[in-house]
PyMOL Python script that loads the backbone (N, CA, C, O; Angstrom):
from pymol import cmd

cmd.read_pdbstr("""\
ATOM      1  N   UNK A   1     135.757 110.770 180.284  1.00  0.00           N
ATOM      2  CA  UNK A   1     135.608 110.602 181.704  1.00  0.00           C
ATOM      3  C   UNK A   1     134.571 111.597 182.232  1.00  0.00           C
ATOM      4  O   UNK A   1     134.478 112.668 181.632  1.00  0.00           O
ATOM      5  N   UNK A   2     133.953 111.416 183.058  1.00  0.00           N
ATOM      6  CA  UNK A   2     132.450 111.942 183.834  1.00  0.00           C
ATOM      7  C   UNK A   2     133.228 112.062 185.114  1.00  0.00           C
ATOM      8  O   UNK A   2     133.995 111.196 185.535  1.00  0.00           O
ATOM      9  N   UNK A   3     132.947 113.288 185.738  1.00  0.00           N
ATOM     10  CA  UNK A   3     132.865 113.064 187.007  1.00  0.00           C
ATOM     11  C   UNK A   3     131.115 112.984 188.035  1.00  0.00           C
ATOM     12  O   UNK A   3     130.057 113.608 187.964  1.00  0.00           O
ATOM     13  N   UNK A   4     131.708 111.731 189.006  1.00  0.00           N
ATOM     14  CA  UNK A   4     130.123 111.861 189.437  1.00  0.00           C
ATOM     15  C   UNK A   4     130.296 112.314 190.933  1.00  0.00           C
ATOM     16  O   UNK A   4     131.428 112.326 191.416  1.00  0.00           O
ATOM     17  N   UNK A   5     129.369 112.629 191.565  1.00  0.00           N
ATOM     18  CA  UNK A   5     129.100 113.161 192.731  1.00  0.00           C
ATOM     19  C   UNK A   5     128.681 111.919 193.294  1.00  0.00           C
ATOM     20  O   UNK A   5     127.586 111.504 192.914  1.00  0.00           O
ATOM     21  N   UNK A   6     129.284 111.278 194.071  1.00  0.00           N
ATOM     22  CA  UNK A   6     128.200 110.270 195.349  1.00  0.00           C
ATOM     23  C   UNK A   6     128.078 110.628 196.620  1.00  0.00           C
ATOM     24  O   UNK A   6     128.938 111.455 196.925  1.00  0.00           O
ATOM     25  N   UNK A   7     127.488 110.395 197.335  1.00  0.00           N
ATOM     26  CA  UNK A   7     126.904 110.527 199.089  1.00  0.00           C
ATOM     27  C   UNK A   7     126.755 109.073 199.897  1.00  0.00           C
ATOM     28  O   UNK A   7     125.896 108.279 199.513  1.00  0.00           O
ATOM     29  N   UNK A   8     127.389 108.838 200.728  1.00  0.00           N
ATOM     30  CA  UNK A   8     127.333 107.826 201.440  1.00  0.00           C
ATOM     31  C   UNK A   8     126.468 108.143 202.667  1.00  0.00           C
ATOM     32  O   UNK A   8     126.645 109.111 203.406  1.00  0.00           O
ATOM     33  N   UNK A   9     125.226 106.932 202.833  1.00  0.00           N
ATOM     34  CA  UNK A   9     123.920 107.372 203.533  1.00  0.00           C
ATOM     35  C   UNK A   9     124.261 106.813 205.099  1.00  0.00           C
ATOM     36  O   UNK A   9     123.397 106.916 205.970  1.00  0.00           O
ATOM     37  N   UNK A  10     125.638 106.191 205.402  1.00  0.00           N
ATOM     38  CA  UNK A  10     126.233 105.781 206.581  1.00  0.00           C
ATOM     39  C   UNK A  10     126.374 106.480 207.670  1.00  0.00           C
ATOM     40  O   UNK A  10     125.905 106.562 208.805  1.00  0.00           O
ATOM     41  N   UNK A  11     127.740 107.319 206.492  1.00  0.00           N
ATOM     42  CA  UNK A  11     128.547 108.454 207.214  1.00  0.00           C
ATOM     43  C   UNK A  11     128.041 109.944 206.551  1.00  0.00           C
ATOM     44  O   UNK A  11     128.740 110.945 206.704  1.00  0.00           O
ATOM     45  N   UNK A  12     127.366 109.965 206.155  1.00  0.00           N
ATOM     46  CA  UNK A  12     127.074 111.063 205.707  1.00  0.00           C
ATOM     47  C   UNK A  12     127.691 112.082 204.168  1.00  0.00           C
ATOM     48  O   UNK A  12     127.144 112.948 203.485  1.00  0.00           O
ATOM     49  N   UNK A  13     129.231 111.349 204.118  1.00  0.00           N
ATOM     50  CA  UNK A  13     130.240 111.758 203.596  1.00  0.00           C
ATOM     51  C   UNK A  13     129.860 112.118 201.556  1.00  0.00           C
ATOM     52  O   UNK A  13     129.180 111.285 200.957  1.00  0.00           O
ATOM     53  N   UNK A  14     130.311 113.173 200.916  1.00  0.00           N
ATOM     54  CA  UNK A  14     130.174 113.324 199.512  1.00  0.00           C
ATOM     55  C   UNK A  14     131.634 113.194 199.119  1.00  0.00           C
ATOM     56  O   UNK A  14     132.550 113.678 199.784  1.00  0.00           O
ATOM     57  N   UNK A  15     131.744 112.708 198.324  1.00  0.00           N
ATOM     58  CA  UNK A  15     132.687 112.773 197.340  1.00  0.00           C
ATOM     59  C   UNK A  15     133.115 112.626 195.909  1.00  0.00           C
ATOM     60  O   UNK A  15     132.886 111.432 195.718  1.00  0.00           O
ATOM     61  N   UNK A  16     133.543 113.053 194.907  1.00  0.00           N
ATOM     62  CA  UNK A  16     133.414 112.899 194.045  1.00  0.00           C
ATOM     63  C   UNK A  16     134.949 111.891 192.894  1.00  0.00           C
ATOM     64  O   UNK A  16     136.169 111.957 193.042  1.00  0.00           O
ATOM     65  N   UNK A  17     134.231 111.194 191.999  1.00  0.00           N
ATOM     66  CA  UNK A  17     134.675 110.198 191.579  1.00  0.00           C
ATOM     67  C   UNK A  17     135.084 110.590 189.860  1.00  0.00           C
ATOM     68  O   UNK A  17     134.298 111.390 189.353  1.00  0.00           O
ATOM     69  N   UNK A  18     136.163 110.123 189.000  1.00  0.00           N
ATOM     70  CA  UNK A  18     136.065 110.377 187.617  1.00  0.00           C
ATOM     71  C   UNK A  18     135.810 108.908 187.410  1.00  0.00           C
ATOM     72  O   UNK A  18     136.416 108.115 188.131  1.00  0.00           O
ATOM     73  N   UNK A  19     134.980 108.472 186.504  1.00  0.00           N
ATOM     74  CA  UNK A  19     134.721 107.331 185.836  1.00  0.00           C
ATOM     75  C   UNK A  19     134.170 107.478 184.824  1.00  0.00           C
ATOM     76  O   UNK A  19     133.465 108.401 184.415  1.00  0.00           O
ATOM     77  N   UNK A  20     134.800 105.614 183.931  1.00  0.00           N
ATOM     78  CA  UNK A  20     134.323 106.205 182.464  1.00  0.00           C
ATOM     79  C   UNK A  20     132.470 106.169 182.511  1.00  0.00           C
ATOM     80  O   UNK A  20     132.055 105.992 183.656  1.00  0.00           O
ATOM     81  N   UNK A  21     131.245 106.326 181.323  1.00  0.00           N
ATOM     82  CA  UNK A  21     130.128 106.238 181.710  1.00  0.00           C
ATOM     83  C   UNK A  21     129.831 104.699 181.706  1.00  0.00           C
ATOM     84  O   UNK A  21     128.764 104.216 182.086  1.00  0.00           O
ATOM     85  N   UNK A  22     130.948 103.954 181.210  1.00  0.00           N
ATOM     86  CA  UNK A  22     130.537 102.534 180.926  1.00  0.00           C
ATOM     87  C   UNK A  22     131.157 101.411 182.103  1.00  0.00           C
ATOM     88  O   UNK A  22     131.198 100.182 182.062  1.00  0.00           O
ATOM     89  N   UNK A  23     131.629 102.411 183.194  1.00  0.00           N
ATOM     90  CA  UNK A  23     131.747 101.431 184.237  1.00  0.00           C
ATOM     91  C   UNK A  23     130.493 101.545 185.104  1.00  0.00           C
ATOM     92  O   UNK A  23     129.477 102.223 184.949  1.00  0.00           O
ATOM     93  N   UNK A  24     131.005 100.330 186.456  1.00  0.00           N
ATOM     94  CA  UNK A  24     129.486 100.689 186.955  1.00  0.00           C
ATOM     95  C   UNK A  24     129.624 101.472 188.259  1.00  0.00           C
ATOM     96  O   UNK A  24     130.675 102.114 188.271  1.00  0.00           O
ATOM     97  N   UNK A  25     129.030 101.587 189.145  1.00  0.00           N
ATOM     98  CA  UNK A  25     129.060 102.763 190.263  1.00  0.00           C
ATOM     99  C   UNK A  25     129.898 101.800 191.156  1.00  0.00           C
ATOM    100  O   UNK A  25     130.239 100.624 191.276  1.00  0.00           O
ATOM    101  N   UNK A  26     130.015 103.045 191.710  1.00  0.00           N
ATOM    102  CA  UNK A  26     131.143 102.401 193.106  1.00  0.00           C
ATOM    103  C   UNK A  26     130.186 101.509 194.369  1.00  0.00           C
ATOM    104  O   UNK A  26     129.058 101.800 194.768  1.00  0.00           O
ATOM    105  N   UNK A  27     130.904 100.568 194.729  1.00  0.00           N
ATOM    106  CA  UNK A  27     130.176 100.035 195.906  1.00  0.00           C
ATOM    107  C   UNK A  27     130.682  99.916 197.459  1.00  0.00           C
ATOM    108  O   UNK A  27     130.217  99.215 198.357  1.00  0.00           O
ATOM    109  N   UNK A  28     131.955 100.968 197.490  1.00  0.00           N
ATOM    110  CA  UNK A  28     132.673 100.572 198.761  1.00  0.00           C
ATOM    111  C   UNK A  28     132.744 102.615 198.946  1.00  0.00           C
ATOM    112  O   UNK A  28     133.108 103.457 198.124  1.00  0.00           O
ATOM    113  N   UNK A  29     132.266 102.761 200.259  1.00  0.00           N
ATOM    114  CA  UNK A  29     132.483 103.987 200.787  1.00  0.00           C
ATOM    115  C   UNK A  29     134.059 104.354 200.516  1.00  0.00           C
ATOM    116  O   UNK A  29     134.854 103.422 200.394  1.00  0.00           O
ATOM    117  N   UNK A  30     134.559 105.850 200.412  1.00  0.00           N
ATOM    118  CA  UNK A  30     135.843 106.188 200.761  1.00  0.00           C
ATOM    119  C   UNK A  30     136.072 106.794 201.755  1.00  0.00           C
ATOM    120  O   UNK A  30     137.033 107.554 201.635  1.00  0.00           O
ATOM    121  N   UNK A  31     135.513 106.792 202.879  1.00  0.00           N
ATOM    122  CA  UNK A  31     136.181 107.142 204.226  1.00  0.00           C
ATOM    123  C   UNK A  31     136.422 106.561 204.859  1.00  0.00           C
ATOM    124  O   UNK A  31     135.486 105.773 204.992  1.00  0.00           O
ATOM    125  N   UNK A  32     137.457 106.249 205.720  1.00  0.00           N
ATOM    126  CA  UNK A  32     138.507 105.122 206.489  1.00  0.00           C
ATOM    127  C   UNK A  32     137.021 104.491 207.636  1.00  0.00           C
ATOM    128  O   UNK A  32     136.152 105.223 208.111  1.00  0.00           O
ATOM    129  N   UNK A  33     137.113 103.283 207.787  1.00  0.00           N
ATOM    130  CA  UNK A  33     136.517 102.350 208.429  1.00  0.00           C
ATOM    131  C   UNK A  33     134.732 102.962 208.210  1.00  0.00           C
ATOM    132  O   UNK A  33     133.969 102.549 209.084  1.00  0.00           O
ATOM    133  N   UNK A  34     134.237 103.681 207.358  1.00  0.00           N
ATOM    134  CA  UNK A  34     133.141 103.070 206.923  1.00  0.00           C
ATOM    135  C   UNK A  34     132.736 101.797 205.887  1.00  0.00           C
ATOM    136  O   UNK A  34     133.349 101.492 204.864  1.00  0.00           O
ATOM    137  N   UNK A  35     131.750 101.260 206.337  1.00  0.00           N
ATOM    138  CA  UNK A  35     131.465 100.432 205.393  1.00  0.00           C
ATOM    139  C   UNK A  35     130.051 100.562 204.770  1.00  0.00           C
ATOM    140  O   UNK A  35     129.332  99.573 204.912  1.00  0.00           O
ATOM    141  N   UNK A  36     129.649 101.395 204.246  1.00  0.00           N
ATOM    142  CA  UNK A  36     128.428 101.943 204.057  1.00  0.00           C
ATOM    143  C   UNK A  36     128.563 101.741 202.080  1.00  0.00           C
ATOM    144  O   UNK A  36     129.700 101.535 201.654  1.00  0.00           O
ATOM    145  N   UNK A  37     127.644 101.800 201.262  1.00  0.00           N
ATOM    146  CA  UNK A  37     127.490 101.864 199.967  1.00  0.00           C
ATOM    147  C   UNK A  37     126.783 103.603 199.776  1.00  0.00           C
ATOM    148  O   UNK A  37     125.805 104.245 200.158  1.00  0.00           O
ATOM    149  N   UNK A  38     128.081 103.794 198.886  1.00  0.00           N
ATOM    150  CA  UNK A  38     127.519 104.927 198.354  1.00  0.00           C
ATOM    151  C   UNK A  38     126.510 105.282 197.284  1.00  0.00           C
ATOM    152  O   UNK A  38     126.279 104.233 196.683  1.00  0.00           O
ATOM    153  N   UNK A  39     125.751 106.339 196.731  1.00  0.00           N
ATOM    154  CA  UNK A  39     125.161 106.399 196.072  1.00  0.00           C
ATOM    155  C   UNK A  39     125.358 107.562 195.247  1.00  0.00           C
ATOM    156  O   UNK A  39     125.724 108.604 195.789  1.00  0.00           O
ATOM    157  N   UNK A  40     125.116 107.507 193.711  1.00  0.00           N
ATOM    158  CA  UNK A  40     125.483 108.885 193.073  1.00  0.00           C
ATOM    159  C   UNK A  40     123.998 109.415 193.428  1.00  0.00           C
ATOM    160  O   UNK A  40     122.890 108.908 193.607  1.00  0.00           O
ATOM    161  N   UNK A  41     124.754 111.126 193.437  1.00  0.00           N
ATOM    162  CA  UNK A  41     124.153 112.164 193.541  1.00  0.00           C
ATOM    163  C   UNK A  41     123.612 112.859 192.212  1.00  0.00           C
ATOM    164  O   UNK A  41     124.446 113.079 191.335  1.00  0.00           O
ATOM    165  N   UNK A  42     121.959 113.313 191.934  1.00  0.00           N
ATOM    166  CA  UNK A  42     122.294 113.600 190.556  1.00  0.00           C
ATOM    167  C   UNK A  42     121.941 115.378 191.458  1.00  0.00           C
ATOM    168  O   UNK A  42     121.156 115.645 192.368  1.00  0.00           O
ATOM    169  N   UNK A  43     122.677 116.048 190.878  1.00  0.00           N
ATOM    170  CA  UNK A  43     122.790 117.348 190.674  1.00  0.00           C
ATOM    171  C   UNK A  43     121.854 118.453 189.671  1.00  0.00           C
ATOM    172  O   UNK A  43     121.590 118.073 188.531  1.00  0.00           O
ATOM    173  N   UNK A  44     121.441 119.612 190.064  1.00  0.00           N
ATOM    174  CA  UNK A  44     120.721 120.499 189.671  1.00  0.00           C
ATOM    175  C   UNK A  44     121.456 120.910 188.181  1.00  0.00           C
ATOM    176  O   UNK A  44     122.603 121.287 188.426  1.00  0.00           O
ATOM    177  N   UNK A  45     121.155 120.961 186.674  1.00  0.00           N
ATOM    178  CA  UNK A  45     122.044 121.250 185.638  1.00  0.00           C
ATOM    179  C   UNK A  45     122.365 122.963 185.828  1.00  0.00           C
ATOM    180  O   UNK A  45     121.361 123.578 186.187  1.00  0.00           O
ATOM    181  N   UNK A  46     123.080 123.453 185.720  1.00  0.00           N
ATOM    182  CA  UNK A  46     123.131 125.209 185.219  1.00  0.00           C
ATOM    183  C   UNK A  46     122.638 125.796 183.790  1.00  0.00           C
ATOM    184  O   UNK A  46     123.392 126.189 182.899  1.00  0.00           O
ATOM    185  N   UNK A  47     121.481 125.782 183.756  1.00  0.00           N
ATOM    186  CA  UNK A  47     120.689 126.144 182.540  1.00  0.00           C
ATOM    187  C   UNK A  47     120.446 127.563 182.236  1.00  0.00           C
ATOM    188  O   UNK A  47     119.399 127.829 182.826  1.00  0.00           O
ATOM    189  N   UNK A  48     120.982 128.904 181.452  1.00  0.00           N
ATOM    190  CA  UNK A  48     120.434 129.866 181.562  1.00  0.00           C
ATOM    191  C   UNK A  48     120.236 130.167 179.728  1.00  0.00           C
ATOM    192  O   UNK A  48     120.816 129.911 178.673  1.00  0.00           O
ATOM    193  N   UNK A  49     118.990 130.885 180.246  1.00  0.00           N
ATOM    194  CA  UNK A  49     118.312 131.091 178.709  1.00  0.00           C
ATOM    195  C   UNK A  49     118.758 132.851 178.623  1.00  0.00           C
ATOM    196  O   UNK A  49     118.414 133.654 179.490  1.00  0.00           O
ATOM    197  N   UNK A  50     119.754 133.297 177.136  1.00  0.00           N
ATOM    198  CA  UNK A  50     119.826 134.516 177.217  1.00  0.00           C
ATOM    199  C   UNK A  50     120.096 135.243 176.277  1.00  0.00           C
ATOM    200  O   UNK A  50     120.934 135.039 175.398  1.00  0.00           O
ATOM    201  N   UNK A  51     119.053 136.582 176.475  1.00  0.00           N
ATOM    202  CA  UNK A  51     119.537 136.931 174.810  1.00  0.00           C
ATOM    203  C   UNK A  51     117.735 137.105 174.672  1.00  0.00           C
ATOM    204  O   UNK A  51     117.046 137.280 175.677  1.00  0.00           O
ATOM    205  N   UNK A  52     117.150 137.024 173.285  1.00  0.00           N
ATOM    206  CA  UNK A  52     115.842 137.224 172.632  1.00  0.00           C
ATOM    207  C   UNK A  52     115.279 136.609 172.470  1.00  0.00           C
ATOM    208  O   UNK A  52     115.723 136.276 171.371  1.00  0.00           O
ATOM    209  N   UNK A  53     113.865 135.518 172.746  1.00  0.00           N
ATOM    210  CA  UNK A  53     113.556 134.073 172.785  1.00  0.00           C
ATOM    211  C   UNK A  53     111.812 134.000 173.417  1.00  0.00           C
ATOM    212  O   UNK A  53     111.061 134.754 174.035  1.00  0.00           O
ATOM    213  N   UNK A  54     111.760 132.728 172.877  1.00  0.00           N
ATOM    214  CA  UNK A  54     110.393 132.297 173.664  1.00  0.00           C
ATOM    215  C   UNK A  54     110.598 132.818 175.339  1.00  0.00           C
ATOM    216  O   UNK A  54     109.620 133.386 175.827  1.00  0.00           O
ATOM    217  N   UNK A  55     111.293 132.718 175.836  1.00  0.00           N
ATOM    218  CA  UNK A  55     110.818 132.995 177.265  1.00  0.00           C
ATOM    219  C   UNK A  55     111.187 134.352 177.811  1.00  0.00           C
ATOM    220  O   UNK A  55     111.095 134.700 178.988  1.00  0.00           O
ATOM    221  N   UNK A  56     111.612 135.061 176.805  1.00  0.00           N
ATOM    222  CA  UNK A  56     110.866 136.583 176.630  1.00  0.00           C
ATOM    223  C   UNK A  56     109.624 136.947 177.042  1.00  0.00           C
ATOM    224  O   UNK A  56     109.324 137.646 178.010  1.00  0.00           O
ATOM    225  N   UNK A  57     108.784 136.320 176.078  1.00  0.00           N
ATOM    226  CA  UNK A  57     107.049 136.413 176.090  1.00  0.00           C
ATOM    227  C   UNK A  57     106.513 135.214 176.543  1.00  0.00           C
ATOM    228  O   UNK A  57     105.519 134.743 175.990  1.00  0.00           O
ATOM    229  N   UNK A  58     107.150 134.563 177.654  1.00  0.00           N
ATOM    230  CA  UNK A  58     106.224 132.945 178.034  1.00  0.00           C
ATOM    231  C   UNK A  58     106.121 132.348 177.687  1.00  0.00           C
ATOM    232  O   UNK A  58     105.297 131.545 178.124  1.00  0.00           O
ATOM    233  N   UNK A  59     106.579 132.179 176.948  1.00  0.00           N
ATOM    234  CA  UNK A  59     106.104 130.809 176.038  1.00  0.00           C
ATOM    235  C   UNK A  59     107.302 129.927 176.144  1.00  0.00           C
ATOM    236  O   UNK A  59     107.309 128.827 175.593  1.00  0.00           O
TER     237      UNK A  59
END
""", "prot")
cmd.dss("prot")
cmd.show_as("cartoon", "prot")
cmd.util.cbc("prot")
cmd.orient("prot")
């Protein structure tokens, strides 16, 4: 299971969803009497390089 981040461009609203990767995205807002289509959010990864390495010296 994945969790995804979506944003509904209606209401403004984020929320987040567990689904497997082989279903397909949601198409019905979850906040009471919107009817807006949400959209996943893709998110910034948390990448840190650390320790002794190419980007030591730039490269």
């Amino acid at each position: 299971m994945v969790t995804y981040v979506y944003e509904c461009p209606t209401c403004g609203q984020q929320f987040e969803a567990r689904q497997k990767m082989s279903e397909p995205a949601l198409i019905n807002c979850r906040t009471e009497g919107c009817e807006g289509a949400p959209r996943r959010v893709i998110l910034p990864s948390v990448f840190v390089l650390k320790g002794k390495g190419w980007f030591k010296d730039g490269y």
